[in-house]
Every structure is written in C-alpha cells, then in structure tokens.
N, C-alpha and C positions, 0 to 999 in steps of 0.2 A: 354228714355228707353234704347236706345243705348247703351248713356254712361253710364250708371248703369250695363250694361253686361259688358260691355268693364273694369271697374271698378273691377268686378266682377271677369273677369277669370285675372286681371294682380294680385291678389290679392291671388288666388287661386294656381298664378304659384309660387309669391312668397313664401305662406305658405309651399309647397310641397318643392319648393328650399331649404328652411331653415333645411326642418324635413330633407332631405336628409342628407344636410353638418354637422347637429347631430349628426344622426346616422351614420358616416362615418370618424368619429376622426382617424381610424386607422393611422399610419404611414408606410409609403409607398417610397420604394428607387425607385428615376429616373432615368437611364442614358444616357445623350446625346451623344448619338455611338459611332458617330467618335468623337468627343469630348472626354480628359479623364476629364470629370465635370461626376458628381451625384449629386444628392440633396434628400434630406428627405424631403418630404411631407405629408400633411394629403392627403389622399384620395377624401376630398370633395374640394380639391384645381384643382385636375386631372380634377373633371368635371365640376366646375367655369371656367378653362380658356376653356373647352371646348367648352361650353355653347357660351364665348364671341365668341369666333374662328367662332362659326356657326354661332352665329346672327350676325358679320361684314359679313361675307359672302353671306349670303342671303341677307343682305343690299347694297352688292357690286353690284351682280347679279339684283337685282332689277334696279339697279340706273338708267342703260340702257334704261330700260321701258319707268321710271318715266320722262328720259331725250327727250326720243323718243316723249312720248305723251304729253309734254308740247311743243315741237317744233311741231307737227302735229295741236295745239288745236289753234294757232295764228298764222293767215297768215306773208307770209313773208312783209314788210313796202315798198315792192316796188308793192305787188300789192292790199296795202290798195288805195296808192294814185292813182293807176290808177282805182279802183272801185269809188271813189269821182271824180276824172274827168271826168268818163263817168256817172255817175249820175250827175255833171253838164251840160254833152252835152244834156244828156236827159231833164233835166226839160227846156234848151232852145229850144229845139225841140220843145216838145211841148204846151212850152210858145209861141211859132211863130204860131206853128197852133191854138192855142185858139184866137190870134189875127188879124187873116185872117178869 
C-alpha cells in the first residue's frame, strides 16, 4: 500500500510539473549581473532548474542525518570484539561453576 501512494504522489508531482512547463512557454530574458551574459529562456526552464537547486539541497542538508545515523546504528569494531571476549569470559565462568 505504501508503494502505491508513494507511486501515486511521484506521479501526481510529475503530472502537475508537466502542466506547469506548458503553460509557461512564455520567453523570458536572464541576466547574470555582474556578468555581461543574458540568455532567453522559457519560463518553465526558471523553475526546472529551481526545482533541481532545491532538491540537491535538501538532499545535501539531509546527508548529515543519513551519515550520523548510519554511524550511531553500528558499533564501532573495537568494541564488537571486546563484547565477544567478554561473553567468552562469561560462558567460562560459568562453565567452571557448573563443574564444581
């Protein structure tokens, strides 16, 4: 059922994208400031690269998280072995007291 919403709204954002950059053929002048560049563009090109700009950036911002809690979900390898060493002091513990 998830993925059938999830289906659902990528599906829904695309439809909506499309009808925008339709209705949006206007031609439209750039100019990079300090720059002496201009460029003639459509309109639905202004908010395509916008669109990118915001989802790399939210993806950037995210990364942190995703980085954090993948290091928080696995111990660090020096004290996996020392929980296996001390669970083998343990079961000779008390492998010694079951045979007394």
């Amino acid at each position: 059922m998830l993925k059938f919403i999830k289906t659902l709204s990528w599906f829904l954002t695309a439809l909506a994208f499309i009808t925008l950059m339709v209705v949006n053929r206007d031609i439209i002048t750039v100019h990079f400031w300090p720059l002496p560049y201009e460029a003639e563009i459509p309109v639905f090109f202004v908010f395509f690269v916008g669109a990118l700009v915001g989802i790399l950036g939210t993806w950037l911002v995210g990364m942190a998280g995703r980085i954090e809690t993948r290091f928080r979900s696995k111990p660090p390898i020096e004290d996996q072995d020392e929980e296996e060493e001390f669970s083998r002091a343990m079961e000779e513990i008390e492998n010694q007291d079951s045979n007394t």
